[in-house]
BARO-460483 format. One line per field, with one value per residue (C-alpha): z negated, x, y negated; residue number from 1; chain. Coordinates in steps of 0.05 Angstrom, whole numbers, m for minus. Each point is the difference from the previous one (the first is absolute). Layout:
BEGIN
zz <- (Z, ...)
xx <- (X, ...)
yy <- (Y, ...)
pos <- (NUM, ...)
unit <- (A, ...)
//
This chain:
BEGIN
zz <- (266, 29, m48, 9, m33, m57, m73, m23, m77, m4, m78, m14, 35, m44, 14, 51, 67, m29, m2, 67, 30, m31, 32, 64, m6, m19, 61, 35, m65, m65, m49, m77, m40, m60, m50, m69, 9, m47, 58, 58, m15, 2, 42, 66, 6, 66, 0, 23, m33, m42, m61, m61, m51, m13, m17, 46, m54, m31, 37, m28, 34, 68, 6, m2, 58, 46, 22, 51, 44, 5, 70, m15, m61, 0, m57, m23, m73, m26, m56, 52, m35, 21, m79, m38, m79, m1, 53, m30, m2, 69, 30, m41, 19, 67, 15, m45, 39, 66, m24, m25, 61, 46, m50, m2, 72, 13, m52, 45, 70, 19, 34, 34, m41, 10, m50, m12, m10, 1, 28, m72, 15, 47, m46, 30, 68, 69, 37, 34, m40, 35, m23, 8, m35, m49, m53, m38, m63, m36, m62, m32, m45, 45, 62, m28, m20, 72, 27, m50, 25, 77, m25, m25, 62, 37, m28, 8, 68, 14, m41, m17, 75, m13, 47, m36, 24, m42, 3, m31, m4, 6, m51, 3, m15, 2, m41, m68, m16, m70, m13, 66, 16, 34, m59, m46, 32, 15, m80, m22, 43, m23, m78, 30, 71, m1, m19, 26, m32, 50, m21, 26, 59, 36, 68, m7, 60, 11, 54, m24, 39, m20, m25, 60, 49, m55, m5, 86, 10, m51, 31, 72, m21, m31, 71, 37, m34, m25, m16, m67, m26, 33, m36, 34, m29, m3, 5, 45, 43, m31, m79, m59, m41, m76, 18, 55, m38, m54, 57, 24, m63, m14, 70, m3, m79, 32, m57, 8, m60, m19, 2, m61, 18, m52, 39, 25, 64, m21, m46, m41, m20, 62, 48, 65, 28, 74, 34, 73, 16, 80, 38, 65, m19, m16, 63, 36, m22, 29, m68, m15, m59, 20, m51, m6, m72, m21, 37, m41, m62, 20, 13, m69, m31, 20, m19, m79, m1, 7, m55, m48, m1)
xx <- (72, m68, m48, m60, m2, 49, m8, 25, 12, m24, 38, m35, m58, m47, 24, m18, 48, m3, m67, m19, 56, m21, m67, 27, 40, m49, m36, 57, 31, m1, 17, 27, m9, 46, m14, 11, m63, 43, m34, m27, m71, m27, m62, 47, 28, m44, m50, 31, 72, 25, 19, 54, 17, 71, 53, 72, 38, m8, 43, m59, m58, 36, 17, m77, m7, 54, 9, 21, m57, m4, 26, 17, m12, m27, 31, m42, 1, 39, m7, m21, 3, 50, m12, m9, 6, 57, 46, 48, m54, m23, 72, 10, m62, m7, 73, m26, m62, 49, 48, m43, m40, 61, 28, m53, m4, 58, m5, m54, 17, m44, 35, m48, m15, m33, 13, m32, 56, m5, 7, 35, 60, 29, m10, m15, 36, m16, m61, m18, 38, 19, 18, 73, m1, 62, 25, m57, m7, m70, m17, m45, 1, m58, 48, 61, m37, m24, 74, 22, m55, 24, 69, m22, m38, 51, 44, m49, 0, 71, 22, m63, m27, m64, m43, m15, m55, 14, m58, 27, m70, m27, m54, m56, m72, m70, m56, 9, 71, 16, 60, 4, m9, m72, m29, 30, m41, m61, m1, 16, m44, m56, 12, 9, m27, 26, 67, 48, 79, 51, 71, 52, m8, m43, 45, 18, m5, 6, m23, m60, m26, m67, 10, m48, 61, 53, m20, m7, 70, 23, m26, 22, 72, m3, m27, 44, 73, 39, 79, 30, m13, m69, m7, m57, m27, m72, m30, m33, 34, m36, m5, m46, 13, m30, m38, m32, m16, m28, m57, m12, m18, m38, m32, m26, m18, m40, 23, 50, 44, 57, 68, 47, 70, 52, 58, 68, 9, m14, m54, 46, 69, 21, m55, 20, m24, m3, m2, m12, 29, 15, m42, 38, 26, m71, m31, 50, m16, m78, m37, m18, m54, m73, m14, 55, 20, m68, m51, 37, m9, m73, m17, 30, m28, m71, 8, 27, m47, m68, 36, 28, m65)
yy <- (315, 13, m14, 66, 59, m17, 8, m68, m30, m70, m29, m59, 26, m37, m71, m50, 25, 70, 18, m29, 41, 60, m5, m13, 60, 48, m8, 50, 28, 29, m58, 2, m59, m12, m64, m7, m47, m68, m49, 49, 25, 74, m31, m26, 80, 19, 46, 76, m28, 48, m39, 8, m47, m4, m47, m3, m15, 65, 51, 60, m42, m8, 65, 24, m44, m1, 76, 36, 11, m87, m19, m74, m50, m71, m30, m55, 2, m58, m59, m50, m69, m56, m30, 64, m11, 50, 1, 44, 55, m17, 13, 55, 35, m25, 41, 60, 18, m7, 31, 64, 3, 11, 46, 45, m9, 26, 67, 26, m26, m58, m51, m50, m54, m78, m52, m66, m61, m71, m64, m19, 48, m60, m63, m61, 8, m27, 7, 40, 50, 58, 70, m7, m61, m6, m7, 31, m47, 7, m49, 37, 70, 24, m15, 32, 59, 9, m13, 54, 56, m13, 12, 61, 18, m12, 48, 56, m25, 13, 54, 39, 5, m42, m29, m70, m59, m55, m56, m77, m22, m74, m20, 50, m23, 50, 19, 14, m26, m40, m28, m51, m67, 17, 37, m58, m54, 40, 7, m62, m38, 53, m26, m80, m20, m73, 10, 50, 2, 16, 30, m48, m57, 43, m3, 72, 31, 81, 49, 35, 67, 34, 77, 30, m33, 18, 78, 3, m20, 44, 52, m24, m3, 80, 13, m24, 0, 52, m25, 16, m66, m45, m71, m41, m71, 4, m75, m45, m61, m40, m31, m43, m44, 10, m64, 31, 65, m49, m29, 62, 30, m61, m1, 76, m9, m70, m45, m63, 2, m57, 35, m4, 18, 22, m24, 15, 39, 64, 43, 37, 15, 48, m31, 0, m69, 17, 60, 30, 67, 9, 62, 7, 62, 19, m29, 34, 66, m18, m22, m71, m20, m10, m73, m56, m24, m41, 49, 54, m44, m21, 83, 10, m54, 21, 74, m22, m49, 47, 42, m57, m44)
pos <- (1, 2, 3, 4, 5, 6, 7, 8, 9, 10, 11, 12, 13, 14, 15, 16, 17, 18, 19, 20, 21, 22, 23, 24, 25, 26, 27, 28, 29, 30, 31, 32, 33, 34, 35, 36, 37, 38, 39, 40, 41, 42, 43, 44, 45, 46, 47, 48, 49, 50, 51, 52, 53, 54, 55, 56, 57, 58, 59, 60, 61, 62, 63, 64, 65, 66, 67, 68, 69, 70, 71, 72, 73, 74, 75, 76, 77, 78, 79, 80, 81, 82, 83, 84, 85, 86, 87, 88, 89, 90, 91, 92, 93, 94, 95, 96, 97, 98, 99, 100, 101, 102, 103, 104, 105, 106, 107, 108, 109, 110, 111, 112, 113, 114, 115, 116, 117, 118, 119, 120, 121, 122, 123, 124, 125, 126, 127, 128, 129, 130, 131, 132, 133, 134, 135, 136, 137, 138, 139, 140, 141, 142, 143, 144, 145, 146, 147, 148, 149, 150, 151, 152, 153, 154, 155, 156, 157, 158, 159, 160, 161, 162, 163, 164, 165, 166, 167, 168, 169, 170, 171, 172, 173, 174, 175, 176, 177, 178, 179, 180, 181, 182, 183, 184, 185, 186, 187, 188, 189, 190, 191, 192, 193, 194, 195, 196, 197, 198, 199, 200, 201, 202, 203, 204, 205, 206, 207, 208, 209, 210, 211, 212, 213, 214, 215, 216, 217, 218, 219, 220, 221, 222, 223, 224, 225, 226, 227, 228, 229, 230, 231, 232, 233, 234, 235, 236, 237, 238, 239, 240, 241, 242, 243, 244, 245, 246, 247, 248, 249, 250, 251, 252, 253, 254, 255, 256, 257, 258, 259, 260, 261, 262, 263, 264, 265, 266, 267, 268, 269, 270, 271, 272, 273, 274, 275, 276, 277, 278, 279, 280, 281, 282, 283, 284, 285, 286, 287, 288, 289, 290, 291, 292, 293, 294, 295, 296, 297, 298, 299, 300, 301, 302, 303, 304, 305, 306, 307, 308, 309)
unit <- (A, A, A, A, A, A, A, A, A, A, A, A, A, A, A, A, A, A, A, A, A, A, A, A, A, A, A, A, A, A, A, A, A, A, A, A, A, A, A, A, A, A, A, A, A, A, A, A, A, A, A, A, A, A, A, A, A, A, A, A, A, A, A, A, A, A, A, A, A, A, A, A, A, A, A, A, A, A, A, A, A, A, A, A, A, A, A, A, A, A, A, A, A, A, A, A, A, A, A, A, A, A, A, A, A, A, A, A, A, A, A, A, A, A, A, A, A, A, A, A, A, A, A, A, A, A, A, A, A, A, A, A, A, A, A, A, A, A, A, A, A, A, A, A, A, A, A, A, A, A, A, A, A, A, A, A, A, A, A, A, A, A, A, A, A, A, A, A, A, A, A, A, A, A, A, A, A, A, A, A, A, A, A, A, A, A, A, A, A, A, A, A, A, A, A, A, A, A, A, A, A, A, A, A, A, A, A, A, A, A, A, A, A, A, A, A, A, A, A, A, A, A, A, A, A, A, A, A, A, A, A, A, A, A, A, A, A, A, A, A, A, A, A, A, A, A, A, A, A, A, A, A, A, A, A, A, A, A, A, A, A, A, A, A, A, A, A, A, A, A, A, A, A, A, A, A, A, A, A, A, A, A, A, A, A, A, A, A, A, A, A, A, A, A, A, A, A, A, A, A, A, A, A, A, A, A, A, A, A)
//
């Protein structure tokens, strides 16, 4: 889909990959912003964005939104945590806000939509994990939920006549996020400089790719495919370790701090220890990302720290 002189809906527009895509679109387009604003803020909506709040789970608020004059949807809103405190909610909402969103799509004849995935949809499988990796077997709620919206997708795919670009995303860092391993330290090394705890053994390792790169191949891959059904990994070659993000937290912050870790080989219930998504289907289509892993990390690191400190 060429990308100028659309009117586009962003959902999720207020979050970290939303609201830097919305910006990016406006520059050749008239953009719509939808967030119920429960962890994106008003403040990251671009200037000359049109703005609505609205939740997707409720049918009334997504039909104010997605109408027919729209000529493709970014669907970005989504519970995005891999430990949320209620999973069951975080499935069930997660599919609700998909669910309604191609529905209403459908009522008034839109049919190009983008969705972001995850990495977490194929569980811990080989690396470099390609996209036709199988069988598909997340261990997380977050994963499954994301497994269960591409099913959906897929379906409107196939028997609806939509044009789908489905994005399993590596770990995404940039200014303003919460919520992540970069924010975490930056804050707890703000309350105690000399001592930093680290979730598990600290030898997780995961491809980390910095939202500026993460928003340009998005919109590289809208550009430049259009089957039914487009599903690109969006990483780097390239991975850290939580050790490493640990020194160069430390490094940029200018403090030497003892690490505690709390053992075991992964953070959390659901963590996936190692991760590195493959990008030769995305280097292939002519995009690869400008920083590697730990300058994407350093970049992001740098940006939260001038706001977190």
């Amino acid at each position: 889909m060429d990308l100028s002189d659309k009117r586009l809906l962003v959902t999720g527009g207020a979050g970290l990959v939303g609201s830097q895509l919305a910006a990016r679109l406006a520059a050749d387009n008239a953009v719509l912003v939808a967030d119920d604003l429960s962890k994106g803020s008003r403040e990251r909506v671009p200037d000359g964005v049109e703005f609505v709040e609205a939740d997707m789970t409720d049918p009334d608020d997504v039909a104010r939104v997605v109408t027919e004059d729209l000529d493709g949807v970014f669907h970005f809103a989504a519970y995005t945590d891999t430990n949320y405190a209620n999973p069951r909610q975080l499935f069930e909402e997660n599919g609700a806000m998909t669910y309604n969103v191609l529905e209403r799509m459908d009522e008034v004849g839109v049919a190009n939509v983008a969705f972001t995935s995850s990495s977490t949809v194929y569980g811990e499988a080989p690396m470099p994990t390609p996209e036709d990796y199988a069988p598909l077997e997340p261990i997380s709620i977050y994963g499954a939920s994301k497994l269960a919206d591409e099913g959906i997708l897929s379906t409107y795919a196939h028997s609806h006549d939509f044009t789908v670009w489905l994005f399993r995303f590596a770990n995404i860092v940039g200014p303003h996020q919460r919520g992540n391993v970069v924010p975490d330290f930056i804050e707890k090394l703000d309350d105690d400089p000399h001592r930093l705890e680290i979730l598990g053994d600290g030898r997780q390792e995961k491809s980390y790719l910095h939202v500026t790169d993460c928003v340009d191949a998005i919109q590289h891959v809208v550009g430049h495919t259009d089957r039914a059904m487009n599903t690109y990994n969006l990483g780097t070659r390239t991975t850290t370790s939580v050790t490493r993000i640990a020194d160069i937290v430390a490094e940029e912050m200018g403090l030497d701090p003892e690490y505690a870790y709390t053992g075991g080989d992964r953070g959390w219930a659901g963590d996936v220890p190692r991760m590195r998504l493959s990008i030769e289907k995305l280097v292939a289509l002519g995009w690869s990302p400008e920083l590697p892993s730990d300058e994407a990390i350093r970049r992001g690191a740098r940006e939260l720290i001038a706001e977190l400190t």
